[in-house]
N, CA, C and O atoms as a DFTB+ gen file, in Angstrom:
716 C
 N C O
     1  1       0.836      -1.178       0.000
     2  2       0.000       0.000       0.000
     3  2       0.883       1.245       0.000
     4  3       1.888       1.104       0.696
     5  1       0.781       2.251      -0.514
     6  2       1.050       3.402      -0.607
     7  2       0.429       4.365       0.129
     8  3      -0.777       4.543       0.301
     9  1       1.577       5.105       0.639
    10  2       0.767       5.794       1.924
    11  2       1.621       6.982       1.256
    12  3       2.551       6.737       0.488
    13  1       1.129       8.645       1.704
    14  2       1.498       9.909       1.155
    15  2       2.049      10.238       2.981
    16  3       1.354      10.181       3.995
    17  1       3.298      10.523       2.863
    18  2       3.724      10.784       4.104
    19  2       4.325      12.440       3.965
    20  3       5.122      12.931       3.167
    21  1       3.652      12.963       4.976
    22  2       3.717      14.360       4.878
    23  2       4.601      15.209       5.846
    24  3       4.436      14.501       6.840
    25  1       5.507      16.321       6.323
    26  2       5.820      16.995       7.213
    27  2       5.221      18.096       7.317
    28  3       5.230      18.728       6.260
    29  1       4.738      18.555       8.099
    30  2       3.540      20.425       8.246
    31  2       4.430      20.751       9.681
    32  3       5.063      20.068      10.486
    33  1       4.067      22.327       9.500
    34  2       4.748      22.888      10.588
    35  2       3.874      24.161      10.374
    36  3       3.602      24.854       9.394
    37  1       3.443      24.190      12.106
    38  2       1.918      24.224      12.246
    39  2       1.959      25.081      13.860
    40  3       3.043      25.517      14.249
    41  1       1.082      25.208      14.456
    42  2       0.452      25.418      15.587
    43  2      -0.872      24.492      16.278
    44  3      -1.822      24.075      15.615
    45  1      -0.674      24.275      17.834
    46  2      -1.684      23.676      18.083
    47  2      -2.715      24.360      18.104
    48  3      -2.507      25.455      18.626
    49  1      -4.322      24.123      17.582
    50  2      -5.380      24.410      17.722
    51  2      -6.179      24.284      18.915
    52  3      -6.917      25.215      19.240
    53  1      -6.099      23.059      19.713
    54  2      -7.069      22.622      20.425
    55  2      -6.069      21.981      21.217
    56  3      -4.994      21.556      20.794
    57  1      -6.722      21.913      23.051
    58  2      -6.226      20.780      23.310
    59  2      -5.722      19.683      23.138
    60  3      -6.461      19.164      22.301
    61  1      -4.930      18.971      23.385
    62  2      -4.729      17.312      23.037
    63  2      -5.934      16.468      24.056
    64  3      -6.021      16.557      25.281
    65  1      -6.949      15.507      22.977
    66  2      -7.454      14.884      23.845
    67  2      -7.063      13.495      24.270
    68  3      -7.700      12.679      23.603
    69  1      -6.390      13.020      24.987
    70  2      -6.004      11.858      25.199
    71  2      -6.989      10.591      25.665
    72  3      -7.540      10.918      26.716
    73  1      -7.288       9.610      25.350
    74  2      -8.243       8.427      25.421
    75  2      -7.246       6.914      25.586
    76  3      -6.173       6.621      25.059
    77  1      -8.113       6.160      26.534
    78  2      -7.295       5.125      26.705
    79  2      -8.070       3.612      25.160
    80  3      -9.299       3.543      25.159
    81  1      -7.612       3.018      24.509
    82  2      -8.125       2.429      23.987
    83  2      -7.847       0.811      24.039
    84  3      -6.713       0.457      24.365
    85  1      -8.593       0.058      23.807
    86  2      -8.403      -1.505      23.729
    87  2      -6.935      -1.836      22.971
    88  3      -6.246      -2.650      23.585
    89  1      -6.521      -1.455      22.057
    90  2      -5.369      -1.376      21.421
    91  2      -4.143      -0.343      21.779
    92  3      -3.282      -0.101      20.932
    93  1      -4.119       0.208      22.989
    94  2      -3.655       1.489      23.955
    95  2      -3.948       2.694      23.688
    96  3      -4.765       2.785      22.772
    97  1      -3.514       3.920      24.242
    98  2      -3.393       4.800      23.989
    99  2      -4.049       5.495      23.063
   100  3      -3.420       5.094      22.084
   101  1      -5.060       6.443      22.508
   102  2      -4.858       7.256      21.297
   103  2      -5.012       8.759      22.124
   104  3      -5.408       8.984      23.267
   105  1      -4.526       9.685      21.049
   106  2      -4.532      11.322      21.488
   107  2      -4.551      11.729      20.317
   108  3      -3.957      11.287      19.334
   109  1      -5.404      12.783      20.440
   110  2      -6.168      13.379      19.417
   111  2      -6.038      15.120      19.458
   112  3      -6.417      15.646      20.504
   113  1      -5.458      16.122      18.236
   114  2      -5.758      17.606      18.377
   115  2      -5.999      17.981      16.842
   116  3      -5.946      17.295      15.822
   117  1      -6.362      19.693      17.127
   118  2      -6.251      20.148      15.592
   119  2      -5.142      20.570      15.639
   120  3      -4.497      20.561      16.687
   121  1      -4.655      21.057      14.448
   122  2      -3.358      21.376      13.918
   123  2      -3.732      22.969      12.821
   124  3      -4.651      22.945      12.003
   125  1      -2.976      24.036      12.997
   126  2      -3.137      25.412      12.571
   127  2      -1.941      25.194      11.445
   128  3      -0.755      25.153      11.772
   129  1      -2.331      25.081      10.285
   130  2      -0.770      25.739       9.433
   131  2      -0.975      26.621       8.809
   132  3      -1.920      26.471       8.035
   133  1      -0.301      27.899       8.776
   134  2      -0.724      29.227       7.607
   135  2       0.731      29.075       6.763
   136  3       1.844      28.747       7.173
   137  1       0.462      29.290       5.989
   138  2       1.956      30.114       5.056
   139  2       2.164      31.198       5.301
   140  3       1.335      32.068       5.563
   141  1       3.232      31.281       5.251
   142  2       3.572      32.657       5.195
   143  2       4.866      33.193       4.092
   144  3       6.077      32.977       4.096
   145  1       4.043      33.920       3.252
   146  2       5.296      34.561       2.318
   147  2       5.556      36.256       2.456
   148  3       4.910      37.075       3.111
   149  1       6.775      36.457       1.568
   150  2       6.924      37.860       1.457
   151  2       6.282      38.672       0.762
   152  3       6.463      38.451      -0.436
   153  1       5.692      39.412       0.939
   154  2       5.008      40.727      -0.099
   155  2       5.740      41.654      -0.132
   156  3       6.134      42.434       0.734
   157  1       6.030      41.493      -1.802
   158  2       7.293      42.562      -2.035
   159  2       6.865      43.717      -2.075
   160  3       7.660      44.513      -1.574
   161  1       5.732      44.267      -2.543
   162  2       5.358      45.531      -2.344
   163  2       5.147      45.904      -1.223
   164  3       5.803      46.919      -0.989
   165  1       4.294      45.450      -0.049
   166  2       4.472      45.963       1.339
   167  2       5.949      45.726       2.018
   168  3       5.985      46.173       3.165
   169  1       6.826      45.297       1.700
   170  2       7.492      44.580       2.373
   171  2       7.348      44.172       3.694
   172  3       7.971      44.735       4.595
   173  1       6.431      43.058       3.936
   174  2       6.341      42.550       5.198
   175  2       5.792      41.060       4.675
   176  3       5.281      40.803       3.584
   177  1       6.102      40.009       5.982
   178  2       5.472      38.740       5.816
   179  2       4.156      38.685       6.147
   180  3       3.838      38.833       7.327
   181  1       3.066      38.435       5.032
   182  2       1.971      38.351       5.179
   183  2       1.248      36.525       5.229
   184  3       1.725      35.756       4.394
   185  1       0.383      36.081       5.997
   186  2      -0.051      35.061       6.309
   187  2      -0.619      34.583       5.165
   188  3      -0.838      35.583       4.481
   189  1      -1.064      33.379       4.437
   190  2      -1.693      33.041       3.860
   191  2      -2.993      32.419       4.149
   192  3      -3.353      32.909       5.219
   193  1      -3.957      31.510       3.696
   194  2      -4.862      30.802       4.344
   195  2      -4.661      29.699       4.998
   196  3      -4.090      28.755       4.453
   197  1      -5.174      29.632       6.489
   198  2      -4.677      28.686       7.084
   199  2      -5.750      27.153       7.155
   200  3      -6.961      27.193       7.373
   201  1      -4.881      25.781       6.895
   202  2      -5.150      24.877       6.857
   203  2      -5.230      24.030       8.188
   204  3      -4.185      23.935       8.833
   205  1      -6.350      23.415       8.655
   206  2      -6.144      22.879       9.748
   207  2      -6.523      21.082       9.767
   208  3      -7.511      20.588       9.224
   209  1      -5.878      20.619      10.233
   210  2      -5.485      19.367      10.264
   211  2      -5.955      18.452      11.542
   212  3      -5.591      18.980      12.593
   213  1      -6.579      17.370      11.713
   214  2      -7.119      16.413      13.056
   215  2      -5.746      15.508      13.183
   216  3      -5.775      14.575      12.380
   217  1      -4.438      15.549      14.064
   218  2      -3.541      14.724      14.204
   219  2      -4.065      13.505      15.144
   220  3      -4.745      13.773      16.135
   221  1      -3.783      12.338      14.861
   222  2      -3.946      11.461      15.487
   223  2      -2.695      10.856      16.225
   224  3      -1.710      11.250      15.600
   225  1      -2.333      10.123      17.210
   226  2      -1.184       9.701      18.031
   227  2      -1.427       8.598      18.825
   228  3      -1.977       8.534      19.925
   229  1      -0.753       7.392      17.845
   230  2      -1.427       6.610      18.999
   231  2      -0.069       5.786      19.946
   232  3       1.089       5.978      19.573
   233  1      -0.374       4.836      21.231
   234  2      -0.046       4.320      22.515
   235  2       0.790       5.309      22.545
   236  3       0.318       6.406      22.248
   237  1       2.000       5.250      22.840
   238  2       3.540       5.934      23.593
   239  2       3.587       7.336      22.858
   240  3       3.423       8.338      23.554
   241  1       3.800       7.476      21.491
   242  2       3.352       9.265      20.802
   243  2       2.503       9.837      21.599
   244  3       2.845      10.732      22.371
   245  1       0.879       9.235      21.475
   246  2      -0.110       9.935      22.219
   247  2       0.049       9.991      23.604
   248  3      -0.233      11.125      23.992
   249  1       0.366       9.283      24.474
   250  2       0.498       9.632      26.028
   251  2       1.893      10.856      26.140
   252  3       2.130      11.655      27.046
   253  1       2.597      10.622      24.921
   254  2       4.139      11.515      25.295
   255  2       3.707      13.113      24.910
   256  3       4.237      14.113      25.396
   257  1       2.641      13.094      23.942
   258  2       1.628      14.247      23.392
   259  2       0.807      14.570      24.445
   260  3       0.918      15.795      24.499
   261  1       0.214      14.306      25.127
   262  2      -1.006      14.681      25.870
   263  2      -0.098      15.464      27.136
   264  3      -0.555      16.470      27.679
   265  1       1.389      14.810      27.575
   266  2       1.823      15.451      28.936
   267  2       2.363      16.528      27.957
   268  3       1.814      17.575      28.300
   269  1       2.909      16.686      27.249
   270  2       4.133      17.940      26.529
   271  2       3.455      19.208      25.980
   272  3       3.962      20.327      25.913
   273  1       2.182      18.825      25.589
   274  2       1.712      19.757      23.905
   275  2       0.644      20.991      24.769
   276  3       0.723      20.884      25.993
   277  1       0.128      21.594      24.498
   278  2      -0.397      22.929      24.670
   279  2      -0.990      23.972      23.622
   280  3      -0.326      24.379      22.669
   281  1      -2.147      24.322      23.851
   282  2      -2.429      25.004      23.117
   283  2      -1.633      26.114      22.293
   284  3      -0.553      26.113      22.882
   285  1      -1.557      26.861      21.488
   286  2      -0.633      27.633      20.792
   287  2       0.591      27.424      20.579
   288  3       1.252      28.341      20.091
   289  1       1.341      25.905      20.951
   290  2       2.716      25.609      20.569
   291  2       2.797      24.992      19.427
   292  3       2.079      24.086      19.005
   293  1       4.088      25.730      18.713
   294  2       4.718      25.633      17.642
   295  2       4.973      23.990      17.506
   296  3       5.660      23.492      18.397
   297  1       4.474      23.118      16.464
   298  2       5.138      21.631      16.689
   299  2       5.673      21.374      14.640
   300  3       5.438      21.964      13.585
   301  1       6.084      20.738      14.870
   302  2       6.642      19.911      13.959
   303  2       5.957      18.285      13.365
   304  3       6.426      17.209      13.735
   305  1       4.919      18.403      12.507
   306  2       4.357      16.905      12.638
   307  2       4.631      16.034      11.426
   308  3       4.515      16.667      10.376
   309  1       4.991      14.652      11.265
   310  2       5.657      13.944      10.601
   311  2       4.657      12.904      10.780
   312  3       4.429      12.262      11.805
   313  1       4.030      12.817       9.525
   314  2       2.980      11.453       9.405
   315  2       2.372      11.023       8.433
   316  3       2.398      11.680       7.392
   317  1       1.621       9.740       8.507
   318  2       0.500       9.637       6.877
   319  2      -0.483      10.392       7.226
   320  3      -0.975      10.516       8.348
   321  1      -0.962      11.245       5.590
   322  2      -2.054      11.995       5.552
   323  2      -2.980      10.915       4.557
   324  3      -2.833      10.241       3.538
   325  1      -4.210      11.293       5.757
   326  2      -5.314      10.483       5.024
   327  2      -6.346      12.072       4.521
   328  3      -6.188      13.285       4.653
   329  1      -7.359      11.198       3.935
   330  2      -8.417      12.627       3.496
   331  2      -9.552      11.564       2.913
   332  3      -9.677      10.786       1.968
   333  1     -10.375      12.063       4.185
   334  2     -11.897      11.088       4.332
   335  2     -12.958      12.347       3.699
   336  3     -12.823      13.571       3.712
   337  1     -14.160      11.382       3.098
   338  2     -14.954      12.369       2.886
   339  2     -16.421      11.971       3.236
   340  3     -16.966      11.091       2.570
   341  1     -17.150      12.656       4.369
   342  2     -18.599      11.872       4.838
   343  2     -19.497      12.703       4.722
   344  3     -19.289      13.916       4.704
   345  1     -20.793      12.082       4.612
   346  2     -22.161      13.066       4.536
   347  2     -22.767      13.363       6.230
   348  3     -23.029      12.523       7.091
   349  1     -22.859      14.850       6.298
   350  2     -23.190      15.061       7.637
   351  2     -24.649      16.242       7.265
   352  3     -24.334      17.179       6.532
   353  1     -25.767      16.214       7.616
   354  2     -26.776      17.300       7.532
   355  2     -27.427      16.970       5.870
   356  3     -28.500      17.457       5.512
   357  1     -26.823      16.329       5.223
   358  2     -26.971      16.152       3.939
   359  2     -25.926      16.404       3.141
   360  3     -25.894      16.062       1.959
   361  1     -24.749      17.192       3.903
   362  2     -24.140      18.076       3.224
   363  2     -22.571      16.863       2.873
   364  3     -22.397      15.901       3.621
   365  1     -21.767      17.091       1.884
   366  2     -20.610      15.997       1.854
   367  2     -19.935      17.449       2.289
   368  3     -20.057      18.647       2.038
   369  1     -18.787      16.147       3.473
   370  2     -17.858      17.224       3.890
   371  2     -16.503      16.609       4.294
   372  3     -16.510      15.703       5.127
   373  1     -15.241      17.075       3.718
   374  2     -13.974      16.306       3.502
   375  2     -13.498      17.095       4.632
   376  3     -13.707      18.267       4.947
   377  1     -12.541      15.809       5.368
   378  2     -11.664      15.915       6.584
   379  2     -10.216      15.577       6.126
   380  3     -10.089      14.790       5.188
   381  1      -8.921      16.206       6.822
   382  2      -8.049      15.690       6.434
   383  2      -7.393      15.244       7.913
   384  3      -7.609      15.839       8.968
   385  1      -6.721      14.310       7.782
   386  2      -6.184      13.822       9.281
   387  2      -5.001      13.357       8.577
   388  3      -4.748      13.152       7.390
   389  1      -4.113      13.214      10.062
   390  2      -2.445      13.196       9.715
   391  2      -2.075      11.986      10.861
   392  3      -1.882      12.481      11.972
   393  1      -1.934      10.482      10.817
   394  2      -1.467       9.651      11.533
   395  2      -0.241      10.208      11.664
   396  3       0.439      10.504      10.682
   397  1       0.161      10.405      12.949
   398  2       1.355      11.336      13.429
   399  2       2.198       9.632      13.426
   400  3       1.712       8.502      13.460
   401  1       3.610      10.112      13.370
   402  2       5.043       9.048      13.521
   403  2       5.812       9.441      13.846
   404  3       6.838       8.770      13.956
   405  1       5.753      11.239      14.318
   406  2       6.800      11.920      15.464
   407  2       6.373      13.274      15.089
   408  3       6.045      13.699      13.981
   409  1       6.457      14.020      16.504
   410  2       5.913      15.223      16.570
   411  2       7.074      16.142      17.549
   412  3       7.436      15.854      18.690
   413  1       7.330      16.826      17.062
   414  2       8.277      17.651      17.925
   415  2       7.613      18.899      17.895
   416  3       6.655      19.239      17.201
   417  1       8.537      19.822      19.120
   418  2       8.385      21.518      19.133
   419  2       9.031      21.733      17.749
   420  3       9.756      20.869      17.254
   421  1       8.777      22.810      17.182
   422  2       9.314      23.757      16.419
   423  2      10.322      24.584      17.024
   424  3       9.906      25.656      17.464
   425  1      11.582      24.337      17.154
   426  2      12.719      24.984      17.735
   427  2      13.562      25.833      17.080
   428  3      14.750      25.918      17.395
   429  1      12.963      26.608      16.012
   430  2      13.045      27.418      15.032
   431  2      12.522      28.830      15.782
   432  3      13.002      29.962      15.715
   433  1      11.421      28.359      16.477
   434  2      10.611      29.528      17.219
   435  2      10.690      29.151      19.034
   436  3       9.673      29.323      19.706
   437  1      11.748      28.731      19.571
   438  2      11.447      28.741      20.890
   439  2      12.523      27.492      21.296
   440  3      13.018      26.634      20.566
   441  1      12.679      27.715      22.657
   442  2      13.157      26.531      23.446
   443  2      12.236      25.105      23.775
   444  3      11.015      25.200      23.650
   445  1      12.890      23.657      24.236
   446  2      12.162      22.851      24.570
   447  2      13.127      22.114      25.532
   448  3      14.338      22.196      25.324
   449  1      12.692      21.466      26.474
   450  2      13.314      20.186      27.206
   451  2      12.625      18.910      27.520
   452  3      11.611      18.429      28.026
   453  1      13.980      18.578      26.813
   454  2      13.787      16.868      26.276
   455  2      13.527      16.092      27.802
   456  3      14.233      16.532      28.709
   457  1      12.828      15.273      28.064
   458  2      12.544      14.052      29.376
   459  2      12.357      13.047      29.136
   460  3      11.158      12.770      29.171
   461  1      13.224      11.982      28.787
   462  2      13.300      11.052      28.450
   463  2      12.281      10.070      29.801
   464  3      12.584      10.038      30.994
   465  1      11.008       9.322      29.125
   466  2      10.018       8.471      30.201
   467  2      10.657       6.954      30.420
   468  3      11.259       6.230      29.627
   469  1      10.294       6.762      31.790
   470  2      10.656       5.393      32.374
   471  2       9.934       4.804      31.453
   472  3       8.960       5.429      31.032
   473  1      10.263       3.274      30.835
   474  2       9.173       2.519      30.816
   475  2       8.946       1.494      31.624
   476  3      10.035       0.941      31.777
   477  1       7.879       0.769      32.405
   478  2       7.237       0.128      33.206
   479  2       7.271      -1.098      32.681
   480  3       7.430      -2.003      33.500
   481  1       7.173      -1.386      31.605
   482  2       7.247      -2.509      30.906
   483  2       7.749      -2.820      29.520
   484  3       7.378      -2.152      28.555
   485  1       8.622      -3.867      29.409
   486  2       9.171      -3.893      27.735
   487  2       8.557      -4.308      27.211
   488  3       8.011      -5.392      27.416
   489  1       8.340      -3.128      25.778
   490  2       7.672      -3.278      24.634
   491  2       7.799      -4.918      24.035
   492  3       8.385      -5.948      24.368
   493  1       6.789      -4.431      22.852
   494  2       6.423      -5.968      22.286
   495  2       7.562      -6.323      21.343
   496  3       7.871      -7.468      21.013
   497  1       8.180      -5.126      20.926
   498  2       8.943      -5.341      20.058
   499  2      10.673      -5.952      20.614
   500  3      11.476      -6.525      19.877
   501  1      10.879      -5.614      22.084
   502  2      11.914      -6.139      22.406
   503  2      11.914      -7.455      22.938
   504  3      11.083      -8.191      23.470
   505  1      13.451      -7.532      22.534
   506  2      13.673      -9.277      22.555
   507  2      13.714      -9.826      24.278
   508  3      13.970      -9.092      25.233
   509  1      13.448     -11.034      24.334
   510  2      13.714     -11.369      25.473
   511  2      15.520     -11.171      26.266
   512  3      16.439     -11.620      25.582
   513  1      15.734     -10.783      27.080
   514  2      17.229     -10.590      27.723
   515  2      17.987      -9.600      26.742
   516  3      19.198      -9.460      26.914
   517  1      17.506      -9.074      25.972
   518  2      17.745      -7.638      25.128
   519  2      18.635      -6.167      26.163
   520  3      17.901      -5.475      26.869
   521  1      19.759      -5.938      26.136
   522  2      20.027      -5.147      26.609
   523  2      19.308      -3.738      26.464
   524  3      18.949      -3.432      25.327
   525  1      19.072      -2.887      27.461
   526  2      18.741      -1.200      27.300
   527  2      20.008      -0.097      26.856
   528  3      21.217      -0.310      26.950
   529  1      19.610       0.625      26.558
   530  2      20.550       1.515      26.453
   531  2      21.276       2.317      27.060
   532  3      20.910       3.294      27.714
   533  1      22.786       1.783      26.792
   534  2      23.804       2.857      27.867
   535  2      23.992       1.403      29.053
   536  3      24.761       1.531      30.006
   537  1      23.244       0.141      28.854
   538  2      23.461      -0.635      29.949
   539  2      24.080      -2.277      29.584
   540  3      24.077      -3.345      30.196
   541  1      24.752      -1.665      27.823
   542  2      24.739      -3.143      27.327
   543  2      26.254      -3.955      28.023
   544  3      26.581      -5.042      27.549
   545  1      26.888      -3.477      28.875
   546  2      27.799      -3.971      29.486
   547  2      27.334      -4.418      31.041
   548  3      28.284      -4.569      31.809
   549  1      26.256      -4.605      31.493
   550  2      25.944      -3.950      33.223
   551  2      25.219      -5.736      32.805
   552  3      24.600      -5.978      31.769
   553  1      25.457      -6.551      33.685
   554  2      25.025      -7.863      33.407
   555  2      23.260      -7.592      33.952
   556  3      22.850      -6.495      34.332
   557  1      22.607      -8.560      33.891
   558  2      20.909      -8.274      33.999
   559  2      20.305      -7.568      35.469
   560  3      19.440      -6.692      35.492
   561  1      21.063      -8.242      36.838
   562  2      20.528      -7.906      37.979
   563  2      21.265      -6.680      37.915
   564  3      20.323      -6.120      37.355
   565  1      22.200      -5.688      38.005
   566  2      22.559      -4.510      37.874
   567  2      21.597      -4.158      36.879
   568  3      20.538      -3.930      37.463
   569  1      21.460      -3.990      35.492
   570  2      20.473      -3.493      34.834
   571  2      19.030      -3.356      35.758
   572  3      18.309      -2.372      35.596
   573  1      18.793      -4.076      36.416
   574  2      17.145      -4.168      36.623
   575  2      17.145      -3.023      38.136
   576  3      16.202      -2.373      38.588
   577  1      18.675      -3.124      38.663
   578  2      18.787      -2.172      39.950
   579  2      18.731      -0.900      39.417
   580  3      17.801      -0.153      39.721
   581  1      19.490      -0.603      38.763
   582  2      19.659       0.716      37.642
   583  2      18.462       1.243      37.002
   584  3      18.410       2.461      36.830
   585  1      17.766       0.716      36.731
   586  2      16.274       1.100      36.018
   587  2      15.270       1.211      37.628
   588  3      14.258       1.911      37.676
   589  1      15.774       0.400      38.841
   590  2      14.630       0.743      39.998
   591  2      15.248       1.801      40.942
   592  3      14.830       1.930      42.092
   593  1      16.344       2.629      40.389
   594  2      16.391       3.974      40.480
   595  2      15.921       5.104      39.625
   596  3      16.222       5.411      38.472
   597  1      14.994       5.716      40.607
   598  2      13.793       6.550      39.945
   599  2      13.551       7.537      40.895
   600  3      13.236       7.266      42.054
   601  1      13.702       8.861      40.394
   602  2      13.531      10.024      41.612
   603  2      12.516      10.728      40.781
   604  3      12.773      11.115      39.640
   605  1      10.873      10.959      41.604
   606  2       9.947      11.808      41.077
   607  2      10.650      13.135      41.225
   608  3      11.644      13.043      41.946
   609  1      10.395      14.466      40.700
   610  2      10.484      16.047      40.666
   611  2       9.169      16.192      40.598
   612  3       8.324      15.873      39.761
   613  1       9.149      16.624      41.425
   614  2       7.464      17.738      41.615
   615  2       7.118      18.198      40.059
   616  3       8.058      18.643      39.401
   617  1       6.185      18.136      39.620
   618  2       5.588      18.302      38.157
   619  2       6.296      18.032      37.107
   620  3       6.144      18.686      36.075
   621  1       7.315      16.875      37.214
   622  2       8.418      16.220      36.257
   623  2       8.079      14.663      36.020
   624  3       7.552      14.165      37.014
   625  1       8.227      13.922      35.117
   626  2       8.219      12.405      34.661
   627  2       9.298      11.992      35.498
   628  3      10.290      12.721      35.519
   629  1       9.283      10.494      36.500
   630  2      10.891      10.397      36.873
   631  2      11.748       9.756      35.927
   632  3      11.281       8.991      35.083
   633  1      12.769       9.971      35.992
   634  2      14.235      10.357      35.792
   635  2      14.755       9.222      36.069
   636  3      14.513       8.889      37.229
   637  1      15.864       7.896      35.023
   638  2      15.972       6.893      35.444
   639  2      17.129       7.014      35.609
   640  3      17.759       7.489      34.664
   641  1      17.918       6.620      36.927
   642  2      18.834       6.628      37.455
   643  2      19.472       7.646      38.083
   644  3      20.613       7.707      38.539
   645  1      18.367       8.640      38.040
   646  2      19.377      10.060      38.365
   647  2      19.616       9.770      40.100
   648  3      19.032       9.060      40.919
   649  1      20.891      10.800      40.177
   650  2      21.220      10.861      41.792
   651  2      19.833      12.360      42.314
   652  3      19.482      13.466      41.902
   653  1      19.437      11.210      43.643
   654  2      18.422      12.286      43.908
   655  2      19.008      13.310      44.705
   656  3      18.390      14.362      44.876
   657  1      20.158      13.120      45.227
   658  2      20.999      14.246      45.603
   659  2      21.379      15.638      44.708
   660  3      21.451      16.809      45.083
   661  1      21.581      15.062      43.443
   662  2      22.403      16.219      42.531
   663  2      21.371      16.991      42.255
   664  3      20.168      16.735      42.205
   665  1      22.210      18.361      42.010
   666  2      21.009      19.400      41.981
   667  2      21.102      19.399      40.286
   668  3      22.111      18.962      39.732
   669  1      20.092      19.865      39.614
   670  2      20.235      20.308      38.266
   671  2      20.559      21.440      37.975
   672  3      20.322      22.441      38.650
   673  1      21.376      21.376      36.500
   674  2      21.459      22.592      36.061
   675  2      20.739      22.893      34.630
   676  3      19.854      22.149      34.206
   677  1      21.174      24.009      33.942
   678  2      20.484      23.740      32.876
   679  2      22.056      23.988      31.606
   680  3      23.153      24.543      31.668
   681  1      21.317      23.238      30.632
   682  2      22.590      22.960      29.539
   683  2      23.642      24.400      29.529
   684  3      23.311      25.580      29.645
   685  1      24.728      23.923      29.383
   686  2      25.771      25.164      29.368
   687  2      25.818      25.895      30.424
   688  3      26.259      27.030      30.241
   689  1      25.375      25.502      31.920
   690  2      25.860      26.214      33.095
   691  2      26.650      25.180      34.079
   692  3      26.953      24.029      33.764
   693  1      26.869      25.675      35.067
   694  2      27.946      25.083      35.850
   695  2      29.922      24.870      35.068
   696  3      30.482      25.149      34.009
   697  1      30.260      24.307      36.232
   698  2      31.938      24.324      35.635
   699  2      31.983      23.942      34.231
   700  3      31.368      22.950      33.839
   701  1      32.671      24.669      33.453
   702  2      33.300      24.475      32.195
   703  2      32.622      25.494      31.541
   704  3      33.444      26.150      30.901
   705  1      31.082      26.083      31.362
   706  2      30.623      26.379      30.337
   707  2      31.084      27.746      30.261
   708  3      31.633      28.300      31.213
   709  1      30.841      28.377      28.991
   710  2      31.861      29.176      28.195
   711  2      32.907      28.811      27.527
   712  3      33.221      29.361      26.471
   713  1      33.707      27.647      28.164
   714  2      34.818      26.966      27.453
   715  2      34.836      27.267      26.464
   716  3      35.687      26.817      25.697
């Protein structure tokens, strides 16, 4: 099958609605994209008409979408575009939706910080006795101690392995930076 895989760079419209489903996870928003070009006679960037889009996200995307995303943030969406068309009132009326396959901030327009999530359980896709990452030397019972270090932060995902002692900083502060 042939699928039309698209990148838009956009604004959020709507909440993310997040839903738990028989098959896990789905999360659901609209998506704002305008163009924007130059008008040489005014010289200024003027908006074009804006297109809006239903992203879909489903298990681990959609739960990683529903804690991160926010209304009016700049994202980055990478997915198949479908384009359904149904009768509603009598009237036919075409939808376009975008099966998301990674969604980032737009860091063109702003800062973001990355939080890498515990997982609770290994995916379907990993092998049995499959090393993690950063732990392929640490034999299995060290691995499994290493992953049951976990320090919550007050309105933060926890953090696997961090020392709950160390204080944080943020990138490029503390000793060395400027170097």
């Amino acid at each position: 099958m042939n699928d039309t895989v698209v990148t838009v760079v956009g604004n959020v419209a709507t909440g993310v609605e997040f839903r738990e489903s028989s098959t896990g996870g789905v999360a659901r928003f609209r998506f704002a994209v305008s163009a924007r070009r130059w008008d040489r006679q005014k010289e200024i960037w003027a908006d074009g008409p804006t297109s809006f889009y239903t992203v879909w996200a489903w298990r681990t995307l959609g739960a990683n979408l529903a804690a991160s995303v926010s209304v009016g943030e700049p994202l980055v969406v990478h997915g198949r575009l479908r384009v359904r068309e149904e009768e509603r009132d009598g009237q036919r009326r075409t939808f376009v939706d975008i099966d998301a396959l990674a969604v980032g901030h737009d860091l063109s327009r702003g800062t973001s910080a990355f939080r890498r999530v515990a997982r609770a359980t290994p995916s379907l896709t990993e092998r049995h006795g499959a090393s993690t990452q950063g732990q392929e030397g640490m034999p299995r019972t060290a691995r499994a101690e290493s992953a049951g270090r976990v320090r919550q932060v007050q309105g933060q995902l926890p953090v696997p392995g961090a020392d709950p002692g160390a204080r944080e900083e943020p990138v490029g502060a503390g000793a060395g930076a400027g170097v």
